[in-house]
C-alpha positions in Angstrom: 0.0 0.0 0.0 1.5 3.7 -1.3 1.8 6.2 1.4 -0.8 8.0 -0.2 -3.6 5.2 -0.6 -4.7 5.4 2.7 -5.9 9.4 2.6 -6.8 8.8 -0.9 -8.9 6.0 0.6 -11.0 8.5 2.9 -11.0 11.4 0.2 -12.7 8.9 -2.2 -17.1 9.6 -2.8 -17.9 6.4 -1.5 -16.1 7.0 1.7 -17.3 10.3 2.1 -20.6 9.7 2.1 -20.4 6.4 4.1 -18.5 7.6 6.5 -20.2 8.1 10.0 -23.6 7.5 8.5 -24.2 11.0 7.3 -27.1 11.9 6.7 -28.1 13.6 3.6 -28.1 17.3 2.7 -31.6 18.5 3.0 -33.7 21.0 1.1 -34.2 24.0 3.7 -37.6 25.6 3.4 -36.3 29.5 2.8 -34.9 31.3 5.7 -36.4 28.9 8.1 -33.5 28.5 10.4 -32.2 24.4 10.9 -31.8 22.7 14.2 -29.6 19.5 14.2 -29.7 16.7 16.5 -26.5 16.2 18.8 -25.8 13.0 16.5 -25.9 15.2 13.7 -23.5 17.7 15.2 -21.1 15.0 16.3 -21.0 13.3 12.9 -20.2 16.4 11.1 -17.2 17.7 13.6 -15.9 13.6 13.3 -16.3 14.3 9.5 -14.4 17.7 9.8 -11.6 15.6 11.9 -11.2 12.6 9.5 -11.1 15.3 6.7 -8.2 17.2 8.0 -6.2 13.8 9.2 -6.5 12.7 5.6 -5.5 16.6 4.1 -2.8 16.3 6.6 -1.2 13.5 5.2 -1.5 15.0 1.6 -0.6 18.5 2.1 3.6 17.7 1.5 1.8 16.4 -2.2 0.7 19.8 -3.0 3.9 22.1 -2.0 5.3 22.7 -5.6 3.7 24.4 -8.3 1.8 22.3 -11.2 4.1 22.1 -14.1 2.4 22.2 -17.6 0.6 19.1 -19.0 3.4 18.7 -21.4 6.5 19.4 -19.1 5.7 15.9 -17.6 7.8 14.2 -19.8 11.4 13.3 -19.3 12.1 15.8 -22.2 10.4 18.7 -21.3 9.2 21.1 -23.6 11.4 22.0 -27.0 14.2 24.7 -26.4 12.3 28.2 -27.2 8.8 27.0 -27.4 6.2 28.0 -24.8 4.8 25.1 -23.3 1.2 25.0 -24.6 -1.6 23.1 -22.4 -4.0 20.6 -24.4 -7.4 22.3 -25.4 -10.8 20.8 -24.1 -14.0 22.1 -25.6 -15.1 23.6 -22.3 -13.2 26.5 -20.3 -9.9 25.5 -18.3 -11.1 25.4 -14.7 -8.3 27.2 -12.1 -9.1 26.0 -8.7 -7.6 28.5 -5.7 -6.8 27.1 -2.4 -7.7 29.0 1.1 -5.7 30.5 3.6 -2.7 28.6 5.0 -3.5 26.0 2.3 -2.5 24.4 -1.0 -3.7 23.0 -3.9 -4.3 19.5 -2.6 -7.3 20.5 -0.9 -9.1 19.8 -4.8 -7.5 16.7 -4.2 -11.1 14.9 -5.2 -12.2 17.5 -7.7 -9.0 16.6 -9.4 -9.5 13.0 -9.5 -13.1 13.5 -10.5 -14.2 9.6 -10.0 -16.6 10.2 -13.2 -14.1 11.3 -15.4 -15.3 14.9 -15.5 -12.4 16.4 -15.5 -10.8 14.3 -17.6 -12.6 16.7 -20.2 -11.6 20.0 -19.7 -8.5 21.4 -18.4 -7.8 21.8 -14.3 -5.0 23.9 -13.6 -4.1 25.0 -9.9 -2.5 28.3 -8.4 -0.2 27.9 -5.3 0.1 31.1 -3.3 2.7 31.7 -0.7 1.3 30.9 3.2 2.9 34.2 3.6 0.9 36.4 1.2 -0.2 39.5 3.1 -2.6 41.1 0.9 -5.6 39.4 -0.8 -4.9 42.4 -3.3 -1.6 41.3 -4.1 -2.8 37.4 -4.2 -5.7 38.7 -6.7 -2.9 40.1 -9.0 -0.9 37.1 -9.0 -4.3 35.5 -9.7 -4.7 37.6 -12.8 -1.2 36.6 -14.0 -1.8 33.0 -14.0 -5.2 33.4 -15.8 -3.5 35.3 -18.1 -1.1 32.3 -18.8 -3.5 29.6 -18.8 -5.5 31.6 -21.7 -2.8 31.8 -23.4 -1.4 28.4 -23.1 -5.0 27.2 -24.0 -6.7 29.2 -26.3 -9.2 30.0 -24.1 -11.3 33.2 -24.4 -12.3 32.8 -20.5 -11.9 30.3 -17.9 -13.8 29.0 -14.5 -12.3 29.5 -11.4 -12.9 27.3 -7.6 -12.1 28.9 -5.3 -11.9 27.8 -1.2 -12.6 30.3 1.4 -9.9 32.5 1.9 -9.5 31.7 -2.4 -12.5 32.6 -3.3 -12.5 36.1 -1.8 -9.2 36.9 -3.9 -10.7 35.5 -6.7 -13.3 37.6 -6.0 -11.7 40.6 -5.8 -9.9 40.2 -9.2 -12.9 40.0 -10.8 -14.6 43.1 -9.4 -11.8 45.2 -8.8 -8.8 44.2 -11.5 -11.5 44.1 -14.5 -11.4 40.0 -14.1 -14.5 39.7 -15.5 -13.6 39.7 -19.0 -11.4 36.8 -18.2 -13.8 34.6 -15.8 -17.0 33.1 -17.3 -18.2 31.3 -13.7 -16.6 31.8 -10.4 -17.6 29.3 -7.7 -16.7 29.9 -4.4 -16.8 27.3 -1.4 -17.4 28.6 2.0 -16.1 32.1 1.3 -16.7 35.1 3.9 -18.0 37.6 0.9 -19.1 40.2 3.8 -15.9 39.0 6.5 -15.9 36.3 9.3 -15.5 37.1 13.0 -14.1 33.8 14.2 -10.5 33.3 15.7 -10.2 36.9 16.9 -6.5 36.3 17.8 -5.6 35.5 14.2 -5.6 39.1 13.5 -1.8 38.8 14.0 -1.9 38.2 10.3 -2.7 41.0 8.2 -4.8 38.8 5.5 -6.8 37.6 8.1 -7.4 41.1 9.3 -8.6 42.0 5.6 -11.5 39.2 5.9 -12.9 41.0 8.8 -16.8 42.1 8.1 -15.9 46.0 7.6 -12.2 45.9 6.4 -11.0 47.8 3.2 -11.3 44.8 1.4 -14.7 44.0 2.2 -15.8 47.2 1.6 -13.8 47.7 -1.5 -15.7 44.1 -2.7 -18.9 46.1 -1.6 -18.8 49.3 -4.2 -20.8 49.1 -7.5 -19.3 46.8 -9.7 -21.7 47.8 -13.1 -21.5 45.6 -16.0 -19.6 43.3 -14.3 -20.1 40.0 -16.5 -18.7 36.4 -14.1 -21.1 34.1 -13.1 -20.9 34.1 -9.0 -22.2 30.4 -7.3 -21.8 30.9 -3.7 -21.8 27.7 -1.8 -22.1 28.1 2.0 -22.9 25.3 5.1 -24.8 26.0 8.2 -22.1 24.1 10.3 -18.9 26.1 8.7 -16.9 26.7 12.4 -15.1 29.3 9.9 -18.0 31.5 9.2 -19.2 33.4 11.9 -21.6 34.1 11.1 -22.5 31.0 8.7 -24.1 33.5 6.6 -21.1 35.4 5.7 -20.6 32.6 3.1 -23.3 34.0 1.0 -23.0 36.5 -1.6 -25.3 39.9 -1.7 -24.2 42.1 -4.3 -26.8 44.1 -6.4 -24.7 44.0 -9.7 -23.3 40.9 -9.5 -25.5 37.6 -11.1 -25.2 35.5 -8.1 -26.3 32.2 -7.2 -26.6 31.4 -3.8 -26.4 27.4 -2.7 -26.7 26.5 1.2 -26.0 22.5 1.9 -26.5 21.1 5.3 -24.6 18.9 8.0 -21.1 19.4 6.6 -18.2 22.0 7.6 -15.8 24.3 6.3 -12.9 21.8 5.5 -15.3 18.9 4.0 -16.9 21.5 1.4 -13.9 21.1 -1.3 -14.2 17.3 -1.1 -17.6 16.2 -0.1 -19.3 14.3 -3.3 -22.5 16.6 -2.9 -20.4 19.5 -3.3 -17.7 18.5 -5.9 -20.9 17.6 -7.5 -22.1 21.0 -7.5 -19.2 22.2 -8.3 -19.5 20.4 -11.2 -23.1 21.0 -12.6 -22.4 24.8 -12.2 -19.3 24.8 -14.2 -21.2 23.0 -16.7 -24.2 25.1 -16.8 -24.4 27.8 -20.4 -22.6 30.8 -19.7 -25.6 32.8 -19.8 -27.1 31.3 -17.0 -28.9 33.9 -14.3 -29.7 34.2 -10.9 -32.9 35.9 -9.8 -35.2 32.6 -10.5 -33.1 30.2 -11.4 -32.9 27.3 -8.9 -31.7 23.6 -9.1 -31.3 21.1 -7.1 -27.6 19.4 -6.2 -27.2 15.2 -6.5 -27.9 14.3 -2.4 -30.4 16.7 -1.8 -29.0 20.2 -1.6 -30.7 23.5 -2.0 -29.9 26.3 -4.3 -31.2 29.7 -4.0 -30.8 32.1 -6.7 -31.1 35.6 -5.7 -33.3 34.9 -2.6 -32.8 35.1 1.0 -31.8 30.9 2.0 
């Protein structure tokens, strides 16, 4: 057995959603607020726990940068030629990691047991653990956009992004003029209006900037007119990150926004969950034109999507 089977093991969609007996996400009627049994409450946190053993063990796998599809070989690419990524019919997807993190948290997105991926192009962006400024982080996030368009083809891609991820994501797109370059952006347990939890990590500047009231969140909160991304904000109502749990959803009068709330999981099972990388999925998938306002659907496992409404 590889060192690697064994978290590879839990990460995998069966496991997930055997593990502990979870019990499905439900459908939440509106604003109605949701009160979970102990059991509940108690298999989610064990789920949070046996999530974070298993990202543990893969986090040294996710330290250096991608290299280009066709670096891989022994041979590299030829002397003076830019290495050029293979083209799939639908938009390369970049997925951004959160804070303190790295790009094997997409560990299961990137396997993609049903071959999903296997169809478009995944690329991932490793920022530093010491970035300081989600403004700075959003830049760097431009440059590699830039890169993958132009190793692909691409007019526009998708981005993923994971809490602390997708708010720099986010802030490229509204504030750098990303938009022309970002068809979707789906972010997964992101504080769009700041989180209050872990008051003592304010040591660190970028934690500071995801505070509800900083520059940054009210830089994110200006009029961004025109602005043409897709936004699918996917939130839980038992993310120990965001304090409040509603600081995961996304209110912005010009942006198109769809607003997804699943139940019973936390903040580090969202990336890998096979509800949510299921999700993840169908929204990536889903014409570019695609609205909020009325549009609803429901996720595989039972979750609920709200579309411009309160959920």
């Amino acid at each position: 057995m590889s060192a690697l089977s064994l978290p590879l093991t839990l990460l995998s969609p069966s496991r997930l959603t055997s593990l502990l007996r979870l019990p499905p996400l439900a459908r939440l009627p509106g604003a109605t607020p949701v009160s979970h049994p102990p059991g509940a409450l108690l298999r989610a946190a064990a789920l949070e726990l046996s999530v974070l053993v298993a990202h543990l063990a893969l986090y040294p796998t996710g330290l250096a940068d991608e290299r280009p599809v066709d670096e891989a070989g022994p041979a590299g690419p030829s002397p003076g030629a830019f290495p050029r990524l293979p083209l799939a019919p639908p938009p390369p997807v970049v997925l951004l990691h959160g804070f303190a993190d790295n790009r094997s948290v997409f560990v299961l997105l990137l396997r993609d047991a049903d071959g999903t991926a296997r169809r478009r192009t995944l690329v991932s962006l490793n920022y530093s653990p010491l970035t300081c400024d989600i403004r700075a982080a959003a830049e760097l996030l431009g440059r590699h956009v830039e890169e993958v368009r132009r190793r692909t083809g691409a007019d526009r891609v998708d981005v993923v992004g994971h809490s602390l991820g997708g708010l720099i994501a986010r802030y490229h797109v509204q504030r750098l003029g990303g938009d022309a370059a970002v068809r979707t952006l789906v972010t997964l347990g992101t504080p769009h209006s700041g989180t209050r939890v872990a008051r003592p990590a304010d040591v660190h500047p970028i934690v500071r900037q995801m505070r509800p009231g900083s520059p940054v969140i009210e830089e994110l909160g200006r009029p961004a007119p025109g602005c043409r991304t897709r936004f699918v904000a996917v939130r839980s109502d038992l993310d120990q990150i965001m304090v409040p749990t509603s600081a995961a959803r996304l209110d912005h009068p010009d942006l198109r926004v769809e607003n997804v709330l699943v139940t019973g999981i936390g903040h580090l099972a969202l990336p890998v969950h096979p509800t949510v990388t299921s999700l993840v999925r169908e929204a990536l998938s889903a014409p570019a034109g695609q609205g909020a306002g009325d549009r609803a659907y429901e996720v595989p496992g039972g979750a609920e999507s709200a579309a411009g409404t309160v959920a």
